[in-house]
N, C-alpha and C positions, 0 to 999 in steps of 0.2 A: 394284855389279856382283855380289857377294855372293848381297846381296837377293834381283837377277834370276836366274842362276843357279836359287835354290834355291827359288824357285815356278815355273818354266818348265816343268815335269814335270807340274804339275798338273793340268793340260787335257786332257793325255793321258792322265794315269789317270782321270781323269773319264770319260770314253769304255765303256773296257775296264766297268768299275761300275756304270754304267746299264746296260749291257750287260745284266752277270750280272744284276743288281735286277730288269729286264725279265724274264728267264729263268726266274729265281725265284719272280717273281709268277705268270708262265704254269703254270708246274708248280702250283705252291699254289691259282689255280683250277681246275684239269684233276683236283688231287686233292679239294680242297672238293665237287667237281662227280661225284665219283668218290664219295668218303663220303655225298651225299645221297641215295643211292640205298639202299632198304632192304636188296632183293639181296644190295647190296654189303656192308653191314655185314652182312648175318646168314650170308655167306660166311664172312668173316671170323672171324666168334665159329664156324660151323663147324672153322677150319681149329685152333682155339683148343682146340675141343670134342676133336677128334680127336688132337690132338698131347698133348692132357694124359692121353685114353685110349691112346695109344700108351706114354707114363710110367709109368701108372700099371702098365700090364698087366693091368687088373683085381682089384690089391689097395688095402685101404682107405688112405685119406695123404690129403695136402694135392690131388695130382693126379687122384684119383676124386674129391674134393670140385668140384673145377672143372669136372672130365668133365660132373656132374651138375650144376650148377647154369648153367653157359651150357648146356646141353642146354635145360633148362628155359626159359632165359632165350629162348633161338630160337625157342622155340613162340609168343613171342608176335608177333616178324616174320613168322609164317606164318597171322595170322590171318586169315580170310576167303581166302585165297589161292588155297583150291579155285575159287573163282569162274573164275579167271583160265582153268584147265582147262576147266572144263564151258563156257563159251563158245565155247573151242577146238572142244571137243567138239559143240558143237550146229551151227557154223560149214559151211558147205559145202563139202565139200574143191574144191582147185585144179582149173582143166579140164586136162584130159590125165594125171593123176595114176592111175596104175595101181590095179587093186581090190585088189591085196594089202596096198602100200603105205597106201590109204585105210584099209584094216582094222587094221593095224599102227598106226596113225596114232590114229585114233579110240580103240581100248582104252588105249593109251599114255596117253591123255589122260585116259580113263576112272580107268582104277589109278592115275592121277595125284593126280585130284579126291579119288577116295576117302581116299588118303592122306593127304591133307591137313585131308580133313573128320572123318575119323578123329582124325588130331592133334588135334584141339584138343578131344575129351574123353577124350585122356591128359592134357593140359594142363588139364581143369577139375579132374578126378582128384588132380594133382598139386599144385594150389594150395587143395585141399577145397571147391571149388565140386560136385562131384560126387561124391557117397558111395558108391556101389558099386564097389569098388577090384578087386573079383573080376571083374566087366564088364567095367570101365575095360583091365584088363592081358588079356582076352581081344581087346576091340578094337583095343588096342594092337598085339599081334601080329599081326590083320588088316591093319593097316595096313601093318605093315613089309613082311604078301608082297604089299600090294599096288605097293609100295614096288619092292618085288623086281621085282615082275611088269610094272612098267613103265621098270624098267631095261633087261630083257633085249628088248623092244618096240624100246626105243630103240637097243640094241646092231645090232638086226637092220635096222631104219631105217638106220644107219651105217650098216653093211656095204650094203644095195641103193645109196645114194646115193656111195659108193666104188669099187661097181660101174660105177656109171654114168658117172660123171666122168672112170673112167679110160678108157671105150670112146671118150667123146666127143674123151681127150686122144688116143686112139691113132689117130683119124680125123686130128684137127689136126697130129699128125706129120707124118704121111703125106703132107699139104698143102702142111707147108712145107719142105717135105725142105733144097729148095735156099735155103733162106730163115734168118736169128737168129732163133731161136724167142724170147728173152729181149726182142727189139722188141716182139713180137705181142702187144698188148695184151689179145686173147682169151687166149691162150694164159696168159700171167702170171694173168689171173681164174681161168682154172681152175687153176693151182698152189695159190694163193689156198684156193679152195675144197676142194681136196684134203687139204692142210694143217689148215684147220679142221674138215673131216671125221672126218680119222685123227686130231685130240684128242678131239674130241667122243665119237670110239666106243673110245677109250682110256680116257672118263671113263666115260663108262655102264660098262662091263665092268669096269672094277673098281667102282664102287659096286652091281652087282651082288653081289660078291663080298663088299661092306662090309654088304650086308643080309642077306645069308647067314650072316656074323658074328655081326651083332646077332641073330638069329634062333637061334643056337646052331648049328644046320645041321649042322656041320662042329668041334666044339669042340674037337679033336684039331689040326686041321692050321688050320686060320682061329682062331686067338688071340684074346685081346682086342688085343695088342700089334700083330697083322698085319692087325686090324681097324683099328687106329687110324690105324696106316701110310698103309694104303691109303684110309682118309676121310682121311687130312691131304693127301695127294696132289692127292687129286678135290676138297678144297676151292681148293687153292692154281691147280687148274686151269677150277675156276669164276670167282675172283679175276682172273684171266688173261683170260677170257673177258667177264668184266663191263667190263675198260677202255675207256675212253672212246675213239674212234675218232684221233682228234688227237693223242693219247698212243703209239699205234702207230704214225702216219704219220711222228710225227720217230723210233722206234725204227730202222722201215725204211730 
């Protein structure tokens, strides 16, 4: 009786344990499936990059050595990656897409490319595959305002496309006056999209502000330390933005 008693339990904790083992495993592929994505890790070492420049403040130690060397280490997840832009860029814009936004649209992608093509002879620069270091740090700094300059493209992108979403929410009001707007499954898309809007043009405008940093711009009031801040931010809000759709649906 004993005996019985004191295995009878165990079928039922059986349950509960595949349960979680199940649950576990989902998440471990969701993140496996999260980590294979290059993006994703070079976010990462971003957020790594910036939080050790936020440390350091820009004096020498343990944490400008890190600053510097995952910086370095990031240029090479961005190799070839201007492609990605200049296809954008050659691409036809969407029908019905206004001329401003298409113009906005196009340079964005433009100072994108460049930036990135740039990057990678600071990157030859920096590992001595390129001798001209006077060059090198002059194209360097091209790059960052190109850098810059397709921030503030995407800031203003944000803001028309915030614009818009909120006319079209204040139409659907209107609509449903007498109705749960939290039912209307249009209406929840456009929360949706509002929401990822205003992160989106949260992250541009301050990564604006992060290449203004890098830039010197502002060495008074934008720090290294306020640089760092505000790249650790915009990494962790890229991070955010890279997750796997599956991984938001059981958040919600």
């Amino acid at each position: 009786m004993v005996y019985q008693l004191f295995f009878l339990p165990l079928p039922l904790l059986s349950r509960p344990m595949a349960i979680t083992l199940d649950a576990t495993r989902a998440e471990l592929a969701l993140l496996v499936l999260y980590l294979n994505k290059a993006e994703a890790r070079d976010k990462i070492c971003r957020a790594i990059q910036y939080g050790s420049k936020f440390l350091s403040n820009g004096k020498p130690g343990t944490a400008q050595n890190v600053d510097k060397t995952t910086s370095l280490a990031r240029k090479v997840f961005r190799l070839f990656k201007f492609v990605n832009d200049l296809h954008a860029l050659i691409t036809p814009p969407s029908p019905g897409s206004s001329l401003p936004v298409i113009l906005l649209g196009k340079s964005k992608n433009a100072l994108l490319s460049t930036f990135l093509f740039l990057d990678q002879i600071v990157w030859a620069s920096r590992t001595g595959i390129y001798k001209n270091k006077e060059r090198a740090e002059l194209l360097g700094r091209i790059s960052l305002y190109c850098w810059m300059g397709s921030s503030a493209c995407t800031t203003l992108l944000e803001l028309g496309e915030l614009g818009r979403i909120s006319s079209a929410m204040m139409k659907l009001e209107k609509e449903l006056k007498q109705v749960d707007r939290s039912k209307d499954e249009q209406y929840r898309n456009k929360i949706k999209q509002l929401n990822h809007r205003q992160l989106a043009l949260i992250k541009a405008s301050m990564d604006f502000v992060v290449a203004i940093g890098l830039l010197q711009l502002a060495p008074k009031k934008i720090t290294p330390r306020v640089t760092g801040a505000l790249g650790f931010v915009t990494s962790l809000i890229s991070c955010y933005q890279l997750l796997p759709a599956p991984a938001r649906e059981k958040k919600a």
